[in-house]
C-alpha positions in Angstrom: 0.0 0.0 0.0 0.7 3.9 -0.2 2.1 6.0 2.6 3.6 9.4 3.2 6.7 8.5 5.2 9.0 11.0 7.5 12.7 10.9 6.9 13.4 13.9 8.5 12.9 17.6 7.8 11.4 18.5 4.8 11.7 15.2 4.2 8.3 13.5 3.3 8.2 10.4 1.1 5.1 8.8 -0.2 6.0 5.0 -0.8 5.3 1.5 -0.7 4.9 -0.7 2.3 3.5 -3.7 3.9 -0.2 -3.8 5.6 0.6 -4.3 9.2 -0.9 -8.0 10.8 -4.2 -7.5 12.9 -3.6 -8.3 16.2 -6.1 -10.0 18.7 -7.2 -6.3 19.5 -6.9 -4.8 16.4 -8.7 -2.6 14.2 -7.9 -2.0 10.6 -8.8 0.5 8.7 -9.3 1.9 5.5 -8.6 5.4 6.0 -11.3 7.7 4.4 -9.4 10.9 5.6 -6.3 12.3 7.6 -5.8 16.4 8.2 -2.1 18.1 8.5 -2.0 19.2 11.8 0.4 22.1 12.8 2.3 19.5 15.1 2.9 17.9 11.5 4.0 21.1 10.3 6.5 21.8 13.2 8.2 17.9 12.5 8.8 18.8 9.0 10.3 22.5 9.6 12.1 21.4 12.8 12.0 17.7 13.8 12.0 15.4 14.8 10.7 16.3 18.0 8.2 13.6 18.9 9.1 11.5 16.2 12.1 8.8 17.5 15.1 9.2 15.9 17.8 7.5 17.3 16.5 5.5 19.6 13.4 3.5 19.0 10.2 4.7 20.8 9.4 2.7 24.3 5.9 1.3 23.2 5.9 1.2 19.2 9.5 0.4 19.5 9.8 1.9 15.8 12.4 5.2 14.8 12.6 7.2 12.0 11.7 6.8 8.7 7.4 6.7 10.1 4.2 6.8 8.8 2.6 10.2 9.3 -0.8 11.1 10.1 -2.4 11.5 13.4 -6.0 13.5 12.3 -7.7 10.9 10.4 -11.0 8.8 10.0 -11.7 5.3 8.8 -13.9 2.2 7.5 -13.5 -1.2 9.7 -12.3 -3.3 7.5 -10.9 -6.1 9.6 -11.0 -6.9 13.9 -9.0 -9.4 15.9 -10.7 -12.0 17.8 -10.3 -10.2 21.0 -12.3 -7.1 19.4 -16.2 -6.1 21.1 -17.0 -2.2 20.4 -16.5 -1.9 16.5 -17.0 -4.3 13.9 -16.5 -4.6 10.0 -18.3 -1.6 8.9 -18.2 0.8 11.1 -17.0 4.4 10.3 -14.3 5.6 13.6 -12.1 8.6 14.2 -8.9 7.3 15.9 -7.9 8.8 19.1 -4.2 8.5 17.9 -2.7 8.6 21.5 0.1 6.1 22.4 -0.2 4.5 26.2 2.3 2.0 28.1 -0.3 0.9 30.3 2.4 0.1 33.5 3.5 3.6 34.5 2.3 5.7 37.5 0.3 8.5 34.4 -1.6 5.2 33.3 -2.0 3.4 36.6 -4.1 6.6 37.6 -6.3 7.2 34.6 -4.4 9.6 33.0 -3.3 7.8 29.9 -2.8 10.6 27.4 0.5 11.9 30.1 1.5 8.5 29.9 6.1 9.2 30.4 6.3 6.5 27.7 3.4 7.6 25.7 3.4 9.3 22.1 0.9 9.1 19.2 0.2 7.0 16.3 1.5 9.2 12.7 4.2 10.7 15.0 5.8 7.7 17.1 5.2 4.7 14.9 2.6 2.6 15.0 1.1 3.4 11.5 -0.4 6.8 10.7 -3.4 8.0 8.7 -1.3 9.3 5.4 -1.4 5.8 4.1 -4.5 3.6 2.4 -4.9 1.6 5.3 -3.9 1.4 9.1 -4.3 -0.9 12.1 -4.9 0.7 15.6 -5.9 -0.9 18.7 -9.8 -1.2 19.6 -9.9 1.5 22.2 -8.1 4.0 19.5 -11.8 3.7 17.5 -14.3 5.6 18.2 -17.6 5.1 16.3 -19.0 8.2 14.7 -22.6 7.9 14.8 -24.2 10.2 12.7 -21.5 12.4 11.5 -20.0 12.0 8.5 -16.0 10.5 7.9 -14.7 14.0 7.0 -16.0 15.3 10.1 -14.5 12.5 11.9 -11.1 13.4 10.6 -11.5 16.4 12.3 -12.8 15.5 15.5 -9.0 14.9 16.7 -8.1 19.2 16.7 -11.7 20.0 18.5 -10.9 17.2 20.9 -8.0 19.5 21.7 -9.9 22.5 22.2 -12.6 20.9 23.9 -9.6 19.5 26.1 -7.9 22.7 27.0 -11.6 24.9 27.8 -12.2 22.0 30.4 -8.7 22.5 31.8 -9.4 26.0 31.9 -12.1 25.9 34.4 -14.1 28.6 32.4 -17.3 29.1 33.6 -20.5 30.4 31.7 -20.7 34.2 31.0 -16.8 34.4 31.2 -14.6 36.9 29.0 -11.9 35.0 26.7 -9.2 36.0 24.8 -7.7 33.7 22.2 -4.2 34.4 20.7 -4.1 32.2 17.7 -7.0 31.3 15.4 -5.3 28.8 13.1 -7.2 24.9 13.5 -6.5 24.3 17.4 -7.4 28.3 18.1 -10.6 27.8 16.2 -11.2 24.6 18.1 -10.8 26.2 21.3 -13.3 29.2 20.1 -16.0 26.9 19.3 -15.6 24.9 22.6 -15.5 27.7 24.4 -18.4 29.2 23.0 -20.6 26.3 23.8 -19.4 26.0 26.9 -21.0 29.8 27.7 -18.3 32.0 27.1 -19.3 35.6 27.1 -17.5 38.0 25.1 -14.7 36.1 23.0 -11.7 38.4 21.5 -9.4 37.0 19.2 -5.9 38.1 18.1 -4.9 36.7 14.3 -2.6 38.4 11.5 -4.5 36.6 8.7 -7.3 38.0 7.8 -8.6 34.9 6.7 -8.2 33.2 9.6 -10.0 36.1 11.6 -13.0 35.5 9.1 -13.1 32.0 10.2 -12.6 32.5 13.8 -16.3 35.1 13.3 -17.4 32.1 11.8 -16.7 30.2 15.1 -18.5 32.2 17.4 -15.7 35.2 18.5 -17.1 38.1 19.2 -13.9 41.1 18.9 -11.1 40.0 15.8 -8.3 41.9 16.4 -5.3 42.0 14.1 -1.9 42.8 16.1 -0.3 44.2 13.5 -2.3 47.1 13.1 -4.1 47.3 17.0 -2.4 46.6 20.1 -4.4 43.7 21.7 -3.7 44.5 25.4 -5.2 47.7 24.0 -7.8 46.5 22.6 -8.9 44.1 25.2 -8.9 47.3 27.6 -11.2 49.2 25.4 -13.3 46.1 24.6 -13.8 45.3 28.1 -13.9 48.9 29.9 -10.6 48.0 31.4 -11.6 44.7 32.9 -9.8 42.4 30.6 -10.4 38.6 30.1 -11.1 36.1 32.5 -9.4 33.4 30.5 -6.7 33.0 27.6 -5.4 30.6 25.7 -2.2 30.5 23.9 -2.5 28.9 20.5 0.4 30.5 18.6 3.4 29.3 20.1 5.1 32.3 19.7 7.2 34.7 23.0 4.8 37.7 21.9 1.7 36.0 21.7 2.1 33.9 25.0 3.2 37.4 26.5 -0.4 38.6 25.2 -2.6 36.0 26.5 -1.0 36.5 30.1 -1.2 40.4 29.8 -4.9 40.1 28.4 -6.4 39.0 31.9 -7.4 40.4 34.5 -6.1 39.8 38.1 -6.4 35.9 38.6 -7.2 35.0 35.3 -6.2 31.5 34.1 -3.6 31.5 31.0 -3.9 28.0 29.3 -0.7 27.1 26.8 -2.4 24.9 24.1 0.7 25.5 21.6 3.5 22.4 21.1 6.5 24.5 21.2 10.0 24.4 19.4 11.9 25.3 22.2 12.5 27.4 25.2 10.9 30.9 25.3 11.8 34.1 28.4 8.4 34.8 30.5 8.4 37.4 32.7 7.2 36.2 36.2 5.8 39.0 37.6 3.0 39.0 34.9 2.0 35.8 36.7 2.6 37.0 40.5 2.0 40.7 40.8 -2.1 40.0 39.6 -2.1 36.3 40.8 -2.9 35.0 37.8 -2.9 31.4 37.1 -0.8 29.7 34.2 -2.5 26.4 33.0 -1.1 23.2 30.4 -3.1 21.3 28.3 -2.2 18.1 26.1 -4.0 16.6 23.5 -7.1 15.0 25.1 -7.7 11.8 27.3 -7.1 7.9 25.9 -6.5 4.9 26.5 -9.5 3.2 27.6 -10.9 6.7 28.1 -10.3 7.7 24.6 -14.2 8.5 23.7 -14.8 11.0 26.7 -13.4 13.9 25.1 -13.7 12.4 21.6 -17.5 11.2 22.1 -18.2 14.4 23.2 -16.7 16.2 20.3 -18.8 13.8 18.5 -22.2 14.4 20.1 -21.5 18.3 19.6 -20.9 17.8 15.7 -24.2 15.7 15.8 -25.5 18.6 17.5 -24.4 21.4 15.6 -22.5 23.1 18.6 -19.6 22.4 16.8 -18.4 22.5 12.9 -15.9 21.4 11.0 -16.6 23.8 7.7 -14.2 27.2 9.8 -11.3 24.7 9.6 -11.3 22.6 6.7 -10.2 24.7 3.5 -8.8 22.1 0.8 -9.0 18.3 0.2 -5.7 16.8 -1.7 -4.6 13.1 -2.7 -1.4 11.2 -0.7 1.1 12.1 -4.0 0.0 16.4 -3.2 0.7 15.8 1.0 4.5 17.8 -0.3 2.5 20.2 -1.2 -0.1 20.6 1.1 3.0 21.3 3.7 4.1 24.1 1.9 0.9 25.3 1.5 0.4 25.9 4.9 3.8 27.1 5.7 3.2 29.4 3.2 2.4 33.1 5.3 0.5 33.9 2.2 -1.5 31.5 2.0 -5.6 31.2 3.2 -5.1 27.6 3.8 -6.2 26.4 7.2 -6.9 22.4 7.6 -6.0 20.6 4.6 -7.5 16.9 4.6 -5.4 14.2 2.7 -7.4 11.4 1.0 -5.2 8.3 0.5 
């Protein structure tokens, strides 16, 4: 079969491989849809950084060169014997986070902080830029009544949906979102229908502030030409926001999430960074504000809580994947799909890959 394989940076290779064997718990897949994620982005500009290089990864046991894809959607086309919640048939998103099972993280429930853990299209274990794909049975969640595009995109509004119930925002709140690429529209819409009041956004693009309107933000700010500490002043009448979240990854937009709240506010850091940034601590003590991290969403045998809820919302229509998804491509354009979106220029947001 087909895959897009990482050799390193700017190093993506689509080629031929085997089908992996379906284990006694295992699912396989033929994969309807996979999205480029930004963390896809940052491995092919400056990896590898989750994916294993030199030495092989603890649970996949599998380096560099991997299959990539972690946003992606299926068909069951096979189970194991040991298999009970899917069978043949059934159309799944794939929670694509990687669990030991044996350390402290997973002994208490908290599977996606597993210390050995890491996630299928980044640390082995197949990945959804390929024609077909085995994950394990609690990696599949059924999609019910949403559609296999949608599903693809239920991994990046799992993260959202993650990081506003980390946030402890509570209805009627004031938000300020620094970033509105795929995870900062994600965290507008669950934000929005979690009861946020007034939502401001800060975004360059103006394409991307379009879409964040489209999500449910209230105030679109762009920081080139309007301060945002400014503007969240004169937006709020000096009260600022209750809660940020920083979805840029950037010094100067993590510096303007914690400088857009008011005293205690919670800052929660949704970005994957590339390295080491300076903060200055008294933005945190002097107004006893509250600094907050948030990864990817819970798994393991727990993968459907945020992911089923994500679901039931699509169902719902509290969420949507039209703001994010701009352009659909085959496995021999993923190249140029990267570039794409690297590209400053460029209006592209969530590109979906259809092997």
């Amino acid at each position: 079969m087909q895959a897009a394989r990482y050799h390193g940076q700017q190093d993506v290779r689509v080629e031929s491989i085997d089908e992996d064997e379906v284990g006694p718990r295992g699912v396989l897949l033929d994969v309807d849809s996979c999205g480029i994620c930004g963390t896809d982005l940052h491995e092919y500009t400056a990896g590898p950084i989750f994916v294993p290089d030199d030495e092989p990864h603890p649970v996949t046991r599998e380096r560099m060169p991997i299959t990539m894809g972690h946003e992606f959607s299926g068909t069951v086309a096979e189970v194991g014997p040991e298999v009970e919640s899917v069978a043949v048939g059934d159309e799944v998103a794939v929670n694509p986070t990687i669990w030991c099972g044996d350390c402290r993280q997973c002994e208490r429930g908290r599977y996606h902080l597993c210390v050995n853990g890491g996630f299928v299209g980044l640390s082995g274990g197949g990945g959804g830029f390929s024609e077909r794909v085995v994950v394990d049975e609690n990696q599949a969640v059924r999609l019910g009544d949403i559609s296999l595009e949608e599903g693809a995109v239920v991994e990046p509004l799992a993260v959202g949906l993650h990081a506003v119930r980390r946030s402890g925002l509570r209805a009627g709140d004031t938000v300020t979102v620094v970033g509105s690429g795929p995870i900062g529209l994600s965290v507008i819409q669950a934000a929005r229908a979690a009861g946020a009041g007034k939502i401001l956004v800060s975004e360059p693009r103006q394409s991307r502030r379009a879409r964040a309107a489209d999500c449910g933000a209230d105030v679109l700010v762009n920081p080139m030409e309007r301060d945002f500490i400014d503007a969240v002043a004169d937006e709020t009448d000096g009260a600022m926001a209750d809660c940020s979240f920083e979805v840029a990854g950037l010094e100067a937009t993590l510096s303007a999430a914690l400088q857009s709240l008011s005293v205690q506010g919670n800052c929660t850091i949704v970005s994957i960074w590339e390295g080491a940034v300076p903060v200055n601590p008294n933005d945190v003590v002097m107004s006893e504000r509250t600094v907050t991290g948030t990864l990817a969403y819970q798994s393991g045998p727990r993968s459907d809580e945020d992911f089923g809820a994500v679901i039931e919302m699509l169902s719902r229509g509290e969420m949507s994947v039209e703001p994010l998804v701009t352009d659909r491509i085959g496995l021999d354009d993923i190249d140029s799909g990267f570039r794409s979106l690297l590209d400053d220029e460029s209006d592209q947001v969530k590109i979906l890959v259809k092997p």
